[in-house]
C-alpha positions as CSV (number, residue, x, y, z in Angstrom):
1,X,-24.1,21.3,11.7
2,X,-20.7,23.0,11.6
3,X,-19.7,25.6,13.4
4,X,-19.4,28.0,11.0
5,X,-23.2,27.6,9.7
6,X,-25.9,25.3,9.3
7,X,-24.6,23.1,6.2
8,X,-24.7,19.3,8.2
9,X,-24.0,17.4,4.8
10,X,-22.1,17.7,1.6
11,X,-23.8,16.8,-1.3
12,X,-21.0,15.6,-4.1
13,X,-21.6,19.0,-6.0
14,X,-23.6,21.8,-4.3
15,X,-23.4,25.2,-4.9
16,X,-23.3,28.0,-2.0
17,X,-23.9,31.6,-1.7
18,X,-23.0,33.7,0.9
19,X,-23.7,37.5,0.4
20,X,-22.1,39.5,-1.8
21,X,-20.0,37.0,-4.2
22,X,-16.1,38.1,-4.1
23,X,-15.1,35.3,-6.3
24,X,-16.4,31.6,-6.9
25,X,-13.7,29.1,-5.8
26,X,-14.1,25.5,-6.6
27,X,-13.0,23.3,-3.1
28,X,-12.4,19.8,-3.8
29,X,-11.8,17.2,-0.5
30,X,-13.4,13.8,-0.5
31,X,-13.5,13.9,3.7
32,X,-17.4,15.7,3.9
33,X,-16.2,17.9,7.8
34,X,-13.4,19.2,6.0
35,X,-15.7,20.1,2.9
36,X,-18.1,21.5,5.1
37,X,-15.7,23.3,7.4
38,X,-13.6,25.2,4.4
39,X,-17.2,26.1,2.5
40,X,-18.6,27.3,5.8
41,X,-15.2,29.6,6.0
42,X,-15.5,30.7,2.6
43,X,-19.3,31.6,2.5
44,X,-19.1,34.0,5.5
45,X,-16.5,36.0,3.6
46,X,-18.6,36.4,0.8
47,X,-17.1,33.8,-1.6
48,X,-19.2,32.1,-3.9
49,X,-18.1,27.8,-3.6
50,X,-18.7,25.2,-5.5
51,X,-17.8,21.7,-4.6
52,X,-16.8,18.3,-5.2
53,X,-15.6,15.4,-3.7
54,X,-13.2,13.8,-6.0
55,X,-11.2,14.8,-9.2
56,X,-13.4,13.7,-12.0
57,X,-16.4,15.8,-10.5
58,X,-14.1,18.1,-10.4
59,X,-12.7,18.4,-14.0
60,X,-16.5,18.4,-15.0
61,X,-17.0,21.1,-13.0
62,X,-13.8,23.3,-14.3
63,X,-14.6,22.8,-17.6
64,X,-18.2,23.5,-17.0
65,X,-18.6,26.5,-14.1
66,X,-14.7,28.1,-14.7
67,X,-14.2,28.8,-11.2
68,X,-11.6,32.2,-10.6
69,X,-10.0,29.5,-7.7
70,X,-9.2,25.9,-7.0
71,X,-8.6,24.6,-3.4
72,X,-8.1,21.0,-4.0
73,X,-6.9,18.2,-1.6
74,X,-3.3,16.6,-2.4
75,X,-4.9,12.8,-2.5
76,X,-8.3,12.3,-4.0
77,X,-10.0,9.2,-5.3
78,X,-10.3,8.9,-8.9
79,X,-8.3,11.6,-10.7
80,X,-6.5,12.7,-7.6
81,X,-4.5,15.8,-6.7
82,X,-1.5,15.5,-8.1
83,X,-3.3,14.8,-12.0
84,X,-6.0,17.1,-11.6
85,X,-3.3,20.0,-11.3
86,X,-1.6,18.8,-14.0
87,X,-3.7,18.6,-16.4
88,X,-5.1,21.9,-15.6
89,X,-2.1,23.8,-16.0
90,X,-1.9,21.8,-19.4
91,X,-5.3,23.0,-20.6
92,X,-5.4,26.4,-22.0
93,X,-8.9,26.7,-21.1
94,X,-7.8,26.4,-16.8
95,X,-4.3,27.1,-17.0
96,X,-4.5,30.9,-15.5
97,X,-7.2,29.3,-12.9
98,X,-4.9,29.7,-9.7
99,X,-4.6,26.1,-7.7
100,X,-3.7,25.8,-3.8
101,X,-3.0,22.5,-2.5
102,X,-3.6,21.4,0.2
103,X,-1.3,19.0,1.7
104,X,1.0,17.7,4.6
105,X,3.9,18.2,3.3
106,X,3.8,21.7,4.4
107,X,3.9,21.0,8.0
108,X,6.8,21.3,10.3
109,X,5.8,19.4,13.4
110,X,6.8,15.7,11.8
111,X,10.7,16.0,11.3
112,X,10.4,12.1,10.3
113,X,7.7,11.7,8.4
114,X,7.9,11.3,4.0
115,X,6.3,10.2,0.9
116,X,7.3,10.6,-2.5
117,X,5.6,13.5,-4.8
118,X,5.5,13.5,-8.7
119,X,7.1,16.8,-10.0
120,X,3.9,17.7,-11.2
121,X,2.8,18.5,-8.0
122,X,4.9,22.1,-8.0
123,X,2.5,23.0,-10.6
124,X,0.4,24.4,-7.9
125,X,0.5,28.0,-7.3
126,X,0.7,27.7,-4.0
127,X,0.9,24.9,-0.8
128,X,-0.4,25.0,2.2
129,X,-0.6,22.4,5.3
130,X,-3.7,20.2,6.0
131,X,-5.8,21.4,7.6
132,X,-4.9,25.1,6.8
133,X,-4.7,28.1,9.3
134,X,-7.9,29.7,8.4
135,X,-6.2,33.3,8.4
136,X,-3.2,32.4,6.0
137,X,-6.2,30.6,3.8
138,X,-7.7,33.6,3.5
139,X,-4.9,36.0,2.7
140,X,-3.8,33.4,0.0
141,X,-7.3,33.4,-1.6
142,X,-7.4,37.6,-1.5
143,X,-4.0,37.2,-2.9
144,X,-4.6,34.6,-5.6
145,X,-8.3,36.2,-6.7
146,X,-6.9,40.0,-6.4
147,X,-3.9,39.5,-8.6
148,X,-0.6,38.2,-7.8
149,X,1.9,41.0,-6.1
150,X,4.9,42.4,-7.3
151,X,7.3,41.0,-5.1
152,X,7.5,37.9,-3.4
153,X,5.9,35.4,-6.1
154,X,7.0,32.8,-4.3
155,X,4.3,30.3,-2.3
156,X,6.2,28.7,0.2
157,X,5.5,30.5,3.3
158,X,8.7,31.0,5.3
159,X,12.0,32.8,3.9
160,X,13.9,31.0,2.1
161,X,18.0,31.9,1.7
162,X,19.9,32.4,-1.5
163,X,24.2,32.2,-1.2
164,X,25.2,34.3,-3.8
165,X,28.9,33.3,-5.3
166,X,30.5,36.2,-7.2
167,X,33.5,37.6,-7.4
168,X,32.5,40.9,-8.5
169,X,30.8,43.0,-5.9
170,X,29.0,45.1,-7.3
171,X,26.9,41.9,-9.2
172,X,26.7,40.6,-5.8
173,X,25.3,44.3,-4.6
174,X,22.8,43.8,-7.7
175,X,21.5,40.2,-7.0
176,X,21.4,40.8,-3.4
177,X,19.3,43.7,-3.6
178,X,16.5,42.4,-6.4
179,X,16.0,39.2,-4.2
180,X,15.7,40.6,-0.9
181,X,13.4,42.4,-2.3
182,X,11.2,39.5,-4.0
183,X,11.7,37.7,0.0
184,X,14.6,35.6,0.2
185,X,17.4,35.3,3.0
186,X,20.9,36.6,0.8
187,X,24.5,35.2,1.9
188,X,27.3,36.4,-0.1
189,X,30.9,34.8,-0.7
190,X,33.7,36.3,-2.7
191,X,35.2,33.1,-3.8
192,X,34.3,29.4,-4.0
193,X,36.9,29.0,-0.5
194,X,34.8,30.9,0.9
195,X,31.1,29.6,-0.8
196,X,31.9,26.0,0.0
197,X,32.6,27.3,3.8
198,X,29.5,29.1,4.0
199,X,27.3,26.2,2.7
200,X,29.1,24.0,5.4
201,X,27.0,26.2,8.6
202,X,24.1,26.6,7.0
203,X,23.1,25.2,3.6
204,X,20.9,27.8,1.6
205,X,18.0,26.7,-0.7
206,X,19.8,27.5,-3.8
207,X,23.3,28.7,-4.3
208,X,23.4,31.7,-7.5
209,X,27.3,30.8,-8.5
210,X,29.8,32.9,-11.0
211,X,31.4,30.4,-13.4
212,X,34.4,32.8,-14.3
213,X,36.0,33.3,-10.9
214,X,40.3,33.7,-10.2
215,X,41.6,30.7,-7.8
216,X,38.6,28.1,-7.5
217,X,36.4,28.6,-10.8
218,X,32.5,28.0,-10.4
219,X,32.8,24.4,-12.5
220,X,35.2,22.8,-9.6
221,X,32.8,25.1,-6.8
222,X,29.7,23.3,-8.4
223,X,31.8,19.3,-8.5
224,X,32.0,20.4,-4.7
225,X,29.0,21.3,-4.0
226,X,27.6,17.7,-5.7
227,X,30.0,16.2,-3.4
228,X,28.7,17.8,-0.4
229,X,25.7,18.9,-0.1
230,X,23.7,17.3,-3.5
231,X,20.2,18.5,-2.8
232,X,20.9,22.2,-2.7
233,X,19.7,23.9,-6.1
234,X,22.7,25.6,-8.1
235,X,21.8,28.0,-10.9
236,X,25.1,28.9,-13.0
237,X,25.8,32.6,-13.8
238,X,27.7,33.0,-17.5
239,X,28.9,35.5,-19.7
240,X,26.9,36.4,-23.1
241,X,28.4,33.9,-25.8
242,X,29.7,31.3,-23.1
243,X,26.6,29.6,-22.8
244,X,28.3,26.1,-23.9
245,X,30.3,26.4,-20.7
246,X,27.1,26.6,-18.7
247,X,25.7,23.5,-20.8
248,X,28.4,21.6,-20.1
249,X,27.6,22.6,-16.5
250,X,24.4,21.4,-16.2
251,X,25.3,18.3,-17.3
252,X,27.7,17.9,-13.9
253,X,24.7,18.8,-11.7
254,X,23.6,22.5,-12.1
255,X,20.0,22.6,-12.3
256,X,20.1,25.8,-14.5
257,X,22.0,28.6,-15.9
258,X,21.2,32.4,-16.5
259,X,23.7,34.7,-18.7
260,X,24.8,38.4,-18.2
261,X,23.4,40.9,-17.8
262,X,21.1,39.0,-15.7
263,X,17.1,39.8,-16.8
264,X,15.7,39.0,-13.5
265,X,11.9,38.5,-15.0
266,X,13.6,35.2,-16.1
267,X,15.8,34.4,-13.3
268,X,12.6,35.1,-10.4
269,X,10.4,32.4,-11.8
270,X,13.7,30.4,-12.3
271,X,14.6,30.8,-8.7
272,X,10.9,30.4,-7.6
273,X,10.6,26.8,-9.2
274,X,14.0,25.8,-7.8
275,X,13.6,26.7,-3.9
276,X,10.1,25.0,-4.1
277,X,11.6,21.8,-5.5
278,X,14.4,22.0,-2.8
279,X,11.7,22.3,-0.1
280,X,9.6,19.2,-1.8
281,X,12.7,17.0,-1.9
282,X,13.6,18.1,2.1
283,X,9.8,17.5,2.8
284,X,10.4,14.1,0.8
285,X,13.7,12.7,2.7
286,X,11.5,13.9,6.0
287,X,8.8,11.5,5.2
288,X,10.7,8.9,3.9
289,X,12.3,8.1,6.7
290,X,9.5,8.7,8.7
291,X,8.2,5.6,6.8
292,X,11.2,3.7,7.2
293,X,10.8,4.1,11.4
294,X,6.7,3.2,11.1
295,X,7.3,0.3,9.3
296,X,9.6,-0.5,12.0
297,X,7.2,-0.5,13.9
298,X,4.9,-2.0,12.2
299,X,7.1,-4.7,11.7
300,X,8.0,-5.1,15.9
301,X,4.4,-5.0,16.1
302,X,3.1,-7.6,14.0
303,X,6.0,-9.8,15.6
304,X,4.3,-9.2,19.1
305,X,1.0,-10.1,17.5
306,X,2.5,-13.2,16.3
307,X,4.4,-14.0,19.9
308,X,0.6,-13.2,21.8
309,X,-1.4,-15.6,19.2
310,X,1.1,-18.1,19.6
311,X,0.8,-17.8,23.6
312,X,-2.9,-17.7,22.9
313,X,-2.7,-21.0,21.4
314,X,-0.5,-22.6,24.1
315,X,-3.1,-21.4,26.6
316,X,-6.0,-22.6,24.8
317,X,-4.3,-26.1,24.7
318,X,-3.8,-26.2,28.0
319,X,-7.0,-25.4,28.7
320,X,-8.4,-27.7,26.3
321,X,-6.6,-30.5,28.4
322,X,-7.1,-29.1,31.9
323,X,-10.8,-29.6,30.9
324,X,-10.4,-32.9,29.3
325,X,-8.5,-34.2,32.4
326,X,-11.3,-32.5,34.9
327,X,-13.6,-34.7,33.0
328,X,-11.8,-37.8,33.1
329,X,-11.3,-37.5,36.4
330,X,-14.7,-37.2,37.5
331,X,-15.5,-40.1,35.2
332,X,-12.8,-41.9,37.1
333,X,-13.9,-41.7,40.6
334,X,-17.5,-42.4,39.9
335,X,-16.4,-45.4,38.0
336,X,-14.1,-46.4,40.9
337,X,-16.8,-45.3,43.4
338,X,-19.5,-47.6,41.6
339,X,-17.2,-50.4,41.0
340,X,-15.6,-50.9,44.1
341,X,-18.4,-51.5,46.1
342,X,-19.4,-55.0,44.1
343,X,-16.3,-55.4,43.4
344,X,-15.0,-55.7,47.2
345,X,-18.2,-57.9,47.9
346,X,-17.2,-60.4,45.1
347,X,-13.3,-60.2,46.5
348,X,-14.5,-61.1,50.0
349,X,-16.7,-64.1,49.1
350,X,-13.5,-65.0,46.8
351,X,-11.5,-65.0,50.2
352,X,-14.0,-67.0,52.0
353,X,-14.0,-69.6,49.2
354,X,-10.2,-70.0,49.3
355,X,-10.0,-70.7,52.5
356,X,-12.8,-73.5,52.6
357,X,-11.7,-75.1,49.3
358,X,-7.9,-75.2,50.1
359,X,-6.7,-78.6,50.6
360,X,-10.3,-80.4,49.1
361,X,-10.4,-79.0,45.1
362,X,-7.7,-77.6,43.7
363,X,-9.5,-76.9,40.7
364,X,-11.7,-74.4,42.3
365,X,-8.8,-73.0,44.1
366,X,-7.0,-72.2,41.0
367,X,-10.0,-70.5,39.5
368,X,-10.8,-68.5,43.0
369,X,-7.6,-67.2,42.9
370,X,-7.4,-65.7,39.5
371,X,-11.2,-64.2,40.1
372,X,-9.3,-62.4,43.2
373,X,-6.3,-61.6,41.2
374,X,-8.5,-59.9,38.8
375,X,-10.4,-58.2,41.4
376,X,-7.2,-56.6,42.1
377,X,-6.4,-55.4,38.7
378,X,-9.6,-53.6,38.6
379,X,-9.5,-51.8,41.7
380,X,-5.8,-50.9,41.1
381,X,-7.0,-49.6,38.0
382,X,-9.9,-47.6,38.5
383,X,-7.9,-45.9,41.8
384,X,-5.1,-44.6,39.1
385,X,-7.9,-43.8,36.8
386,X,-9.1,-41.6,39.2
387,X,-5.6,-40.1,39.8
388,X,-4.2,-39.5,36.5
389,X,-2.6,-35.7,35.5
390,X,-1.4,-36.8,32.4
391,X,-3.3,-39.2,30.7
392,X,-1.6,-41.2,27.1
393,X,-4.1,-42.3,24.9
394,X,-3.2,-45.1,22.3
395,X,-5.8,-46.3,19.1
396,X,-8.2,-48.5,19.9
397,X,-10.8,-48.8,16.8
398,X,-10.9,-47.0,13.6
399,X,-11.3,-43.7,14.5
400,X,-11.4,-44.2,18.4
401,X,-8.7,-43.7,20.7
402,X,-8.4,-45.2,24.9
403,X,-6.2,-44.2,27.1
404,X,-3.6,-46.2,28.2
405,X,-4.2,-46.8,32.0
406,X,-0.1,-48.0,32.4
407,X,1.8,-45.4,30.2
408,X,-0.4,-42.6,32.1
409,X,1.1,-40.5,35.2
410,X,-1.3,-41.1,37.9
411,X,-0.6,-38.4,41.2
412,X,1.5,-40.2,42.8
413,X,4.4,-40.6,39.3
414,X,3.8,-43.8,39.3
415,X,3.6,-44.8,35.4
């Protein structure tokens, strides 16, 4: 159950009513709390939402149900974000159908973090951060499902600044005053001396720049401004016939071009698509190297991994022989334990032989002598058995080893 009513689980598609319908808004988000949690929002302000947990449930349902809104996650399995918007806004039949997208791109917390976005994904009418502040969800919806306003078409939700570069005033006056009005930030320059310097402190969104200018014209302003500072928008300002100029312009960088006298119903949208492109290519370069640092890390980690398994190893090893040895050793003294005793009694009675025999048979002498000798090697042998630390073991038979009593270091070093 979620905390904004009593929906536990999200069916794939499920349809739900919550008083008096407002306007029925398709919300698409394969992760069921978040599906839950924005339904539950959007019910108790008397929206009527449909939903779907991936983008060809989705489509089905556009073409099907015609929603008046989309809220869509940016990554979603099958036909995910990015496509779904695209091919909306290339159907007649759910172009007009407004789309917000949901995604992190939006947020300002990571200054690192990036990914890379298809164009395509601008086609959304308007971004928002993942998971969205439930009060600037709402406005957005009123907004979208009321009609869009007047002033201030664009989606991105801080102020974004325009540097106007014009040497006639009173255009500058003109510009200034239409696009403060529509939201934006306006910085003015006389000249491109004093442009280039102004872009330097601060660089603006998009720069509105005057290709006829005296001293520093705006084509060697703009070969400046590619120099400098080559993700900032430029949008060329012409006069009426010298359109080939602003062609020719566009082909050294600008990213459009807008003749006199300026019809700002053209040059709003124009503007509008630019700064929201700027703000997806900062939001890329943030990410990107966000990347860059976790794999970094990622990379520093696996290596520690790598250093810990190999230490694992090495223990296990020596554990491996610790517990060998332990048994060898306990082998050892109760082989030298049981052995010795007989072995001493045979050694004695070998003693006691010698030295009745001596002088009388030689023969038996000689053989008494290597019996004790022998008797010798075993005990000296089973006592080192019992005192090796680091045993050698040699082949012995196919597939069988021994270990070699002589090569061995017993506790004392001998070898």
């Amino acid at each position: 159950m979620t905390k904004h009513g009593n929906i536990d689980r999200t069916p794939e598609v499920q349809i739900y009513q919550g008083g008096r319908m407002s306007g029925k808004i398709l919300v698409i988000d394969d992760d069921g709390e978040n599906l839950s949690s924005l339904t539950a929002l959007l019910e108790i302000n008397n929206y009527t939402v449909l939903t779907a947990r991936d983008g060809d449930i989705a489509l089905k349902i556009l073409r099907e149900k015609r929603p008046d809104l989309v809220i869509m996650n940016m990554l979603l399995p099958g036909i995910d974000g990015f496509e779904l918007c695209e091919i909306m806004k290339a159907d007649p039949t759910l172009k007009d159908i407004p789309v917000i997208m949901l995604t992190p791109m939006c947020t300002d917390t990571d200054d690192d973090f990036q990914i890379d976005l298809p164009d395509h994904l601008t086609k959304a009418d308007v971004l928002l951060p993942k998971p969205p502040k439930d009060e600037s969800l709402l406005e957005h919806v009123r907004v979208l499902l009321g009609g869009r306003p007047e002033k201030g078409e664009l989606t991105v939700e801080e102020k974004e600044s325009i540097l106007i570069i014009d040497d006639d005033p009173q255009n500058r006056l003109i510009l200034k005053t239409r696009l403060k009005a529509e939201g934006f930030e306006v910085v003015e320059a006389s000249d491109g001396l004093e442009g280039l310097a102004k872009l330097e402190g601060d660089p603006p969104s998009l720069v509105m720049l005057d290709i006829q200018m005296p001293g520093m014209d705006g084509i060697q302003v703009l070969e400046q401004i590619r120099r400098s500072h080559p993700e900032v928008a430029v949008i060329m300002i012409t006069a009426y016939g010298s359109q080939e100029i602003a062609v020719e312009a566009m082909k050294m960088g600008a990213n459009d071009y807008i003749c006199k006298p300026i019809d700002c119903k053209r040059l709003i949208p124009m503007i509008t698509n630019l700064v929201q492109n700027h703000r997806l290519k900062l939001a890329k370069d943030r990410l990107t190297r966000q990347l860059k640092q976790v794999s970094l890390e990622l990379i520093k980690g696996v290596e520690k991994l790598r250093q810990t398994n190999r230490m694992l190893v090495e223990t296990r090893d020596r554990l491996v022989k610790a517990e060998r040895l332990a048994a060898i050793t306990e082998t050892a003294v109760a082989i030298n334990h049981e052995i010795n005793n007989p072995l001493f009694v045979i050694l004695g009675n070998a003693e006691l032989l010698l030295g009745r025999l001596k002088g009388k048979d030689e023969r038996a002498v000689e053989k008494l002598q290597k019996i004790k000798e022998n008797c010798l090697r075993i005990s000296q042998a089973t006592y080192k058995l019992s005192k090796l630390i680091e045993p050698v073991t040699i082949d012995y038979l196919e597939g069988k080893k021994m270990i070699d009593i002589g090569a061995s270091r017993d506790k004392g070093g001998s070898d």
